[in-house]
Each structure stands twice: as structure tokens, then as C-alpha cells.
PAVEXFI-777322 format. One record per residue: residue number from 1; x, y, z of N, C-alpha, C, O in turn. Coordinates in Angstrom, 3 decimals. Atoms other than C-alpha are relative to their C-alpha. Layout:
REC resi      n.x      n.y      n.z     ca.x     ca.y     ca.z      c.x      c.y      c.z      o.x      o.y      o.z
REC  NUM        X        Y        Z        X        Y        Z        X        Y        Z        X        Y        Z
...
//
This chain:
REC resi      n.x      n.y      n.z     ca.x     ca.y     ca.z      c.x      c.y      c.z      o.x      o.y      o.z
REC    1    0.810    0.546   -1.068   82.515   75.497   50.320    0.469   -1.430    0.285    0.276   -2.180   -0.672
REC    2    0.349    1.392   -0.487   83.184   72.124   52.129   -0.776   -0.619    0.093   -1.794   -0.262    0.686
REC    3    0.530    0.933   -0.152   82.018   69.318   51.808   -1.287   -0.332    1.202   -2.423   -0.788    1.071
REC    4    0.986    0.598   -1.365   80.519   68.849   55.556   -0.971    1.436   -0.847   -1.917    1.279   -1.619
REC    5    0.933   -1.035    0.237   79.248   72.726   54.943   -0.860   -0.078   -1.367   -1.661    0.854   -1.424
REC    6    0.773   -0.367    1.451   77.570   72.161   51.025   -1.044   -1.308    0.661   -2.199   -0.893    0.563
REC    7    0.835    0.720   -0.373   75.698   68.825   52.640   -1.066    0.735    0.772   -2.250    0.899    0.478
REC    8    0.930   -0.832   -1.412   74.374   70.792   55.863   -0.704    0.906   -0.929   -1.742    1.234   -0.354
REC    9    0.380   -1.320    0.682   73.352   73.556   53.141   -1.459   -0.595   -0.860   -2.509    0.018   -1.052
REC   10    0.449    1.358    1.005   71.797   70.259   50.874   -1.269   -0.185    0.555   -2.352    0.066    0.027
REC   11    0.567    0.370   -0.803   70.244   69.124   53.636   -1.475    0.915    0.567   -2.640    0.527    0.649
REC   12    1.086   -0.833   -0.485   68.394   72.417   55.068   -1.204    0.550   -1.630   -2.370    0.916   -1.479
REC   13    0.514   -0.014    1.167   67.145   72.915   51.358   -0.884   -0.955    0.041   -2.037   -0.568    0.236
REC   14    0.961    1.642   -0.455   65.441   69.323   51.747   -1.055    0.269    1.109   -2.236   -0.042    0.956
REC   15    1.038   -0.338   -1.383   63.762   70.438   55.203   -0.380    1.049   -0.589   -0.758    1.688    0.393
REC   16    0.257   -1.634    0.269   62.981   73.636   53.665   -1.409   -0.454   -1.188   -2.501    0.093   -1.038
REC   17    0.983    0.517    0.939   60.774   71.817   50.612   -0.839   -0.487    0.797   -1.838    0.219    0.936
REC   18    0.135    0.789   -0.398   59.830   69.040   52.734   -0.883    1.028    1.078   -2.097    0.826    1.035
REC   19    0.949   -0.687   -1.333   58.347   71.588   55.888   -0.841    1.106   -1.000   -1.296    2.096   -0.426
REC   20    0.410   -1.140    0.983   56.889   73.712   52.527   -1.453   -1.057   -0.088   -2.641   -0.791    0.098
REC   21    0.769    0.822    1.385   55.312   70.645   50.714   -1.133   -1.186    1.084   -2.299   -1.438    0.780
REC   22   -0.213    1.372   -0.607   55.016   67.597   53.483    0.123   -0.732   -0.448    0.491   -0.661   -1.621
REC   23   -0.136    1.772    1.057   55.038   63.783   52.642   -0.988   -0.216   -1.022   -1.593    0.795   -1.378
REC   24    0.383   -0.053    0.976   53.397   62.648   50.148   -0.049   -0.219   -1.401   -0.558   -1.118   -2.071
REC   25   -0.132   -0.178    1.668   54.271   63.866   46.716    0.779   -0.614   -0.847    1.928   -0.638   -0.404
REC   26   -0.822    0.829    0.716   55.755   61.825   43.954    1.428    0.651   -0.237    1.720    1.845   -0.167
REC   27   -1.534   -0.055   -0.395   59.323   61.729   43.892    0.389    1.363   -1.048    1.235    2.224   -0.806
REC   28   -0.683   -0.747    0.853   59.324   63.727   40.512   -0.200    1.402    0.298    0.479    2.329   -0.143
REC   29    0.407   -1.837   -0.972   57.693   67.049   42.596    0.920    0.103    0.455    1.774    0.802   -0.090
REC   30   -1.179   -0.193   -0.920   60.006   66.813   44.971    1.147    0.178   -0.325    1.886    0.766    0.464
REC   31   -1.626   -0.291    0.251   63.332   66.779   42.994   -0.578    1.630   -1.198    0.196    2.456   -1.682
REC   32    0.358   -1.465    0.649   61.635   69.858   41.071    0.197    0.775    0.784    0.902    1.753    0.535
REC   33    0.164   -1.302   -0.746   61.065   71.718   43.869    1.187    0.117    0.939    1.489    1.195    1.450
REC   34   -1.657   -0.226   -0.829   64.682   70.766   45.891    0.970    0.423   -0.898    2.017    0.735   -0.330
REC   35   -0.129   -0.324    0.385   65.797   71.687   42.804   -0.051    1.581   -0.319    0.947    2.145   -0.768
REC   36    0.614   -1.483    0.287   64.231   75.268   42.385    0.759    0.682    1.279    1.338    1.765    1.189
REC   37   -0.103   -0.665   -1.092   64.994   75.632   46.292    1.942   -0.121    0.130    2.471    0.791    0.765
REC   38   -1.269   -0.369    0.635   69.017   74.922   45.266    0.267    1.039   -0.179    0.956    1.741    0.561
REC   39   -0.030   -1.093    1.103   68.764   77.391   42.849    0.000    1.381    1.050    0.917    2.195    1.149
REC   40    0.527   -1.446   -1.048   67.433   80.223   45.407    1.594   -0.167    0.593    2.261    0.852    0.412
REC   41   -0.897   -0.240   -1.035   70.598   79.244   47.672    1.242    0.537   -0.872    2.243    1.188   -0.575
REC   42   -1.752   -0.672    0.467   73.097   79.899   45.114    0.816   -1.045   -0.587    1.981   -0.790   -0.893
REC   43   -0.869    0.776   -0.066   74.143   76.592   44.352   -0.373   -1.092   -1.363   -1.476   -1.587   -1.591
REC   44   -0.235    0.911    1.313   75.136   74.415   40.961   -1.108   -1.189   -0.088   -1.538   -1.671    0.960
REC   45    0.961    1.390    0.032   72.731   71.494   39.912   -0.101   -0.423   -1.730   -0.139    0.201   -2.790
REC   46    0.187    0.886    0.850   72.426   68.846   37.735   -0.704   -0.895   -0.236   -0.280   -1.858    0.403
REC   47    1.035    0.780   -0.422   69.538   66.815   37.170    0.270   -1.251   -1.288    0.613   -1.120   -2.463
REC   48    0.244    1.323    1.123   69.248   63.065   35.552    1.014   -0.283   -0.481    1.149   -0.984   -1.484
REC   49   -1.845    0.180    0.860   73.092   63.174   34.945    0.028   -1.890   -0.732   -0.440   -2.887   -0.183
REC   50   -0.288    1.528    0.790   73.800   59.803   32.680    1.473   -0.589    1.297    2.372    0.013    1.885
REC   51   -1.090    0.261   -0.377   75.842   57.317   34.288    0.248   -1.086   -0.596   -0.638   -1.941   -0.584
REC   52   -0.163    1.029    0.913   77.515   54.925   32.091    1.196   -1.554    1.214    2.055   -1.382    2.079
REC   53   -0.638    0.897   -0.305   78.821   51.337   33.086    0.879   -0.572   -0.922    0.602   -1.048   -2.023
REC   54   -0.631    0.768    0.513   81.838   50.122   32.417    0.587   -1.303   -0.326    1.323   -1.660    0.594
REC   55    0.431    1.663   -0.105   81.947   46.283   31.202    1.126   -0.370   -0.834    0.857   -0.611   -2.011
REC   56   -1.239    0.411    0.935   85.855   45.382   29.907    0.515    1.046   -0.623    0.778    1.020   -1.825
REC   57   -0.073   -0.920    0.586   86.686   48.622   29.642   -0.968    0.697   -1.473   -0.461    1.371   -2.369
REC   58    0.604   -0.732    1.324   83.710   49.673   26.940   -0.923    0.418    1.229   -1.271   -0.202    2.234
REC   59    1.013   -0.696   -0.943   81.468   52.274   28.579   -1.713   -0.378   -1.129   -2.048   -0.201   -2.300
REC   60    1.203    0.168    0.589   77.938   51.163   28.088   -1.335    0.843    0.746   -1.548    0.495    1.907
REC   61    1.112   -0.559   -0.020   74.860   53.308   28.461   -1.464   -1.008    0.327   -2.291   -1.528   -0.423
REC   62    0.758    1.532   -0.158   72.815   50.806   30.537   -1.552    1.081    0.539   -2.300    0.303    1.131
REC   63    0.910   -1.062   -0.713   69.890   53.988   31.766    0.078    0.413    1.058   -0.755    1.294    1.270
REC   64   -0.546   -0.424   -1.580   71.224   54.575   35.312    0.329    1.337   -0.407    1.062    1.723   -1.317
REC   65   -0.420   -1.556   -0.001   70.938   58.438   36.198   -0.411    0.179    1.315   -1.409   -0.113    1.974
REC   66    0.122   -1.024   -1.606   71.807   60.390   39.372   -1.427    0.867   -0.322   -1.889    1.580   -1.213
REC   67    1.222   -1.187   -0.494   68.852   62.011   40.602    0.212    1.984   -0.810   -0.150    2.794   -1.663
REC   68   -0.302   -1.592    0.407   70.430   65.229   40.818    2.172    0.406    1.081    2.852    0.156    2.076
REC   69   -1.590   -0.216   -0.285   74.161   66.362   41.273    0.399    1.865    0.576    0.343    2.780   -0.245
REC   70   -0.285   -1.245   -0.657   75.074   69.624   43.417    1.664   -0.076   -0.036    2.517   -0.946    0.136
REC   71   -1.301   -0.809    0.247   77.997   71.933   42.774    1.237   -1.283   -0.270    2.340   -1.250    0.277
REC   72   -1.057    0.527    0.587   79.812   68.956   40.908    0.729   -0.852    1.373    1.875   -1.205    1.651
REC   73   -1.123    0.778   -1.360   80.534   67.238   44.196   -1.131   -1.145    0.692   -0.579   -2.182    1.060
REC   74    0.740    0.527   -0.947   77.349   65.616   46.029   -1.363   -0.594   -0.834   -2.138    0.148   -1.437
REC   75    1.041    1.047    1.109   74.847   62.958   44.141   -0.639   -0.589    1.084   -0.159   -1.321    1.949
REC   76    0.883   -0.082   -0.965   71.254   63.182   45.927   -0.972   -1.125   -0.703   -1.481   -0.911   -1.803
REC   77    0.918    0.988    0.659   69.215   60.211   45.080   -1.598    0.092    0.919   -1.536   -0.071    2.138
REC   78    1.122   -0.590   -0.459   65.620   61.060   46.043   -1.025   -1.072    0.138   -1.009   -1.756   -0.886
REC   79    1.046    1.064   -0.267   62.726   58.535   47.248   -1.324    0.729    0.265   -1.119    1.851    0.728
REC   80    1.245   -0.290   -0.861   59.077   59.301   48.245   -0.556   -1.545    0.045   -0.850   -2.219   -0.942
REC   81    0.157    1.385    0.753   58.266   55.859   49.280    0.174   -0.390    2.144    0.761    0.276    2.997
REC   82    0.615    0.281   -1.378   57.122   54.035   52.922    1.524    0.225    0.768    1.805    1.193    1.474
REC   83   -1.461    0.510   -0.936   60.721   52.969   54.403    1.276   -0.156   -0.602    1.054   -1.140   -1.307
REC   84   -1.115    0.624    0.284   64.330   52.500   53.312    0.123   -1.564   -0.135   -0.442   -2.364    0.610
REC   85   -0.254    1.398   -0.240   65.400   49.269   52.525    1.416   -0.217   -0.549    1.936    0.596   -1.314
REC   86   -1.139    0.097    0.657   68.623   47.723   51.774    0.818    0.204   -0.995    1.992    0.574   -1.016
REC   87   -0.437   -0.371    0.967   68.671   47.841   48.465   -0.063    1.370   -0.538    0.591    1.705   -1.525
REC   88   -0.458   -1.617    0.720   68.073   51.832   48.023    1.468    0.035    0.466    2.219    0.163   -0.501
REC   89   -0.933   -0.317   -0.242   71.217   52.100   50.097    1.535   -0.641   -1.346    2.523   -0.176   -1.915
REC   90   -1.250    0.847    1.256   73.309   49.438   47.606   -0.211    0.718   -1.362    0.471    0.390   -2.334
REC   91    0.215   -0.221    1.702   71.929   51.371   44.464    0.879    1.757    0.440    2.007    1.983    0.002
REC   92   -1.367   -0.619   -0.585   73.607   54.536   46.157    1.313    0.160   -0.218    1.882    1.056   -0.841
REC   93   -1.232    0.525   -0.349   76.620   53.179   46.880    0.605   -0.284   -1.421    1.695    0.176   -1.761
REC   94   -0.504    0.311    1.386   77.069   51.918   43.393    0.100    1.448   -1.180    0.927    1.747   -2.042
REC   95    0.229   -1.351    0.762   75.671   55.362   41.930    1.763    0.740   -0.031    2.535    1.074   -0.930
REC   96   -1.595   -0.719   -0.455   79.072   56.822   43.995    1.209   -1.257   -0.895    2.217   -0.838   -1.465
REC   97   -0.969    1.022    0.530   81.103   53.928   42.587    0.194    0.660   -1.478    1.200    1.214   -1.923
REC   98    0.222    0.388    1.331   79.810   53.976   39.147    0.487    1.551   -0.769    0.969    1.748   -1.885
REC   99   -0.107   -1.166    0.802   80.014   57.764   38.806    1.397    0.747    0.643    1.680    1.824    0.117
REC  100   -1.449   -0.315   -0.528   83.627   58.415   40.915   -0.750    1.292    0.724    0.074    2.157    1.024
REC  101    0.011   -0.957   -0.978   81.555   60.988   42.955    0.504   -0.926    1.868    0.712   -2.117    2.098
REC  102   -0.157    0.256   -1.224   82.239   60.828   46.845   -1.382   -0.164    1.004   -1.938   -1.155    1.478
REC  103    0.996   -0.179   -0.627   79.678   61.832   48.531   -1.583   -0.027   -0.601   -2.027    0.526   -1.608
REC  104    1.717   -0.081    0.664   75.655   60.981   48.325   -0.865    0.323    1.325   -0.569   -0.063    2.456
REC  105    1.172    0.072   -0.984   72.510   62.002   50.291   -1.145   -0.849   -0.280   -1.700   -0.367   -1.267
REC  106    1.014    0.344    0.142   69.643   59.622   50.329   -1.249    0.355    0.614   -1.598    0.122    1.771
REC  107    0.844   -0.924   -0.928   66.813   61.593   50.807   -1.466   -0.945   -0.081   -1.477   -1.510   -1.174
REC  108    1.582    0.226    0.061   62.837   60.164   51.278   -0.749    0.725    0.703   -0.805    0.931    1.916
REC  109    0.672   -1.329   -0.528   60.519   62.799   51.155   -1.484   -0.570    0.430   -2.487    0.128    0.578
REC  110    1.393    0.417   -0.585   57.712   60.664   52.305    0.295   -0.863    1.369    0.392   -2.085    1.480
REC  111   -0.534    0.294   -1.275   58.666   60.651   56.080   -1.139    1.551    0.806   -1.816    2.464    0.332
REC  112    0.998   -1.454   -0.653   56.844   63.241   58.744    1.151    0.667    0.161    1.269    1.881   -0.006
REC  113   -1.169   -1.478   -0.432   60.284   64.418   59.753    0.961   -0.195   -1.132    1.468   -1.263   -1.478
REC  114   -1.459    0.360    1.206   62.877   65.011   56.903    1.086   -1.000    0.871    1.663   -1.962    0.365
REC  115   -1.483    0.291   -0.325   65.575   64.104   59.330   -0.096   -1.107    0.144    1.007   -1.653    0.149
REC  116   -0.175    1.552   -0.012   64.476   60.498   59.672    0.184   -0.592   -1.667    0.457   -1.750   -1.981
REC  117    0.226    0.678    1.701   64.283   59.965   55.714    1.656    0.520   -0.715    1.925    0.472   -1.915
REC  118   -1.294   -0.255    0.498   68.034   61.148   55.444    1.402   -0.855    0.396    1.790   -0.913    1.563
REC  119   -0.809    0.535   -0.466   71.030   59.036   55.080    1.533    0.382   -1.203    1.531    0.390   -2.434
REC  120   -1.936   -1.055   -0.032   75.148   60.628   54.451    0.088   -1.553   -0.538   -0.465   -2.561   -0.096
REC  121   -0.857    1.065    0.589   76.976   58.177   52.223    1.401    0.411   -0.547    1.517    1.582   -0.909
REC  122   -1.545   -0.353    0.212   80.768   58.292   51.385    1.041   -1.121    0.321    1.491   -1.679    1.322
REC  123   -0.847    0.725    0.741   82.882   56.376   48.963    1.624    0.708    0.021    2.135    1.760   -0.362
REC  124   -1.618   -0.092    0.498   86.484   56.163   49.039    0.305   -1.086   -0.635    0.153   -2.234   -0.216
REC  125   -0.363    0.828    0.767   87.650   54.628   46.472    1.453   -0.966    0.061    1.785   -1.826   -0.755
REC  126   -1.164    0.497    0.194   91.139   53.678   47.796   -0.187   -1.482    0.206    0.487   -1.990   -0.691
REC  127    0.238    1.052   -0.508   90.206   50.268   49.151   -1.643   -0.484   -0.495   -2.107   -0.806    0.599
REC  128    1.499   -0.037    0.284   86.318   49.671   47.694   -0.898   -0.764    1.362   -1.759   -0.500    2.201
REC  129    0.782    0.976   -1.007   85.340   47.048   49.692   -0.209    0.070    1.752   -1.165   -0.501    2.276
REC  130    0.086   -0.416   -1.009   86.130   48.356   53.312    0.086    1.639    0.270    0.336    2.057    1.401
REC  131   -0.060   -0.757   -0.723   86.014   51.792   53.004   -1.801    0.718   -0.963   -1.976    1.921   -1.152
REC  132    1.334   -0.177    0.389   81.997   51.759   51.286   -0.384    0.240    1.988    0.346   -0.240    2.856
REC  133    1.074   -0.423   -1.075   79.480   53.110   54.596   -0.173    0.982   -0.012    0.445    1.878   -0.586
REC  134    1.002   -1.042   -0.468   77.138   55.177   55.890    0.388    0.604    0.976    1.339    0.134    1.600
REC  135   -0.156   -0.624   -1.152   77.198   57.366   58.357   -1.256    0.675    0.395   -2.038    1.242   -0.368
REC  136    0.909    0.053   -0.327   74.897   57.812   60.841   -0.229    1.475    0.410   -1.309    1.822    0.888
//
């Protein structure tokens, strides 16, 4: 599966809880039940994955964990929570850094419409500093 196609798949899973459940529910419902609704589609998951920082080359175990990790490719960091703000997007961004995945969804399930509480992220690592953004 591609990339664009396992997001779009990610994604309708998210609207699929989200038009089940509505806003609301604490974050830890919600990655249960986008979790469970994964599962139904067919598709790999990983929840609370460790991500270790590296500080002089020694990997240190500082408590930073992905949300939840699909088919080994796409790290979904999950909110229920009024608005986005800058810094969910920078903790993101670093998640993809920190853990050499590419791609992240930032989802907040406390929105009326999923599709406003969703934001596409994608790290290339060749250049860090200009090729970090979002996409809209």
C-alpha cells in the first residue's frame, strides 16, 4: 500500500470513530477505539512505541512515545483538546525526527468535524531544516 493510499485509509478510520463516538472523549478512548477500528481494516499497529533520544551518541530513554504507529510506516499522535497550537505541531515533527519515521498524522478528536482536527506531516531527512512541513 502507499503511502498517500495507507494515510487516506488512516484517515477514514479516524472519521469512522470520530462520526461513531463524537468530540469529547479523553484522548486515551479514542486511540483505543482508532485502534480497534485499524484492526477491523486489516492494518498493522503499534501503540506507545518507546522513542529514545540520542545525546552524544548514547541513546537515552527520556519517556517520549508515539501514540500509535501503523503498518511500520505512519506515527499518529492523537489530541482531544480545544485547538492546535504550535507546539503540538513541533512535538510531531520531532516525534518524526527522533524516531526516523516519515510520515505523521496529527489527529484531535475533540473537533465537530474530524477533517478540521487533521494535520499531514512529512520529514525528509535529507536537509532537516528546510525540508520539515506540513501540508495542508
Amino acid at each position: 500500500m502507499r503511502n498517500h493510499q495507507l494515510t487516506h485509509e488512516i484517515i477514514g478510520a479516524a472519521i469512522e470513530v470520530h462520526r461513531f463516538l463524537g468530540p469529547g472523549l479523553l484522548e486515551s478512548a479514542c486511540e483505543e477505539c482508532l485502534c480497534h477500528e485499524l484492526a477491523l481494516r486489516n492494518l498493522s499497529v503499534q501503540r506507545q512505541v518507546p522513542v529514545p533520544v540520542v545525546y552524544k551518541e548514547v541513546k537515552l530513554e527520556c519517556g517520549y512515545r508515539l501514540d500509535i504507529v501503523v503498518e511500520q510506516t505512519v506515527v499518529l499522535e492523537l489530541k482531544s483538546i480545544e485547538a492546535f497550537s504550535p507546539v503540538h505541531e513541533a512535538v510531531i515533527l520531532t516525534y518524526l525526527r527522533l524516531s526516523g519515521f516519515k510520515i505523521g498524522l496529527l489527529i484531535n478528536f475533540n473537533v465537530t468535524i474530524l477533517k478540521e482536527g487533521i494535520r499531514r506531516f512529512i520529514f525528509e531527512p535529507r536537509n532537516e531544516e528546510k525540508d520539515l512541513h506540513r501540508e495542508h
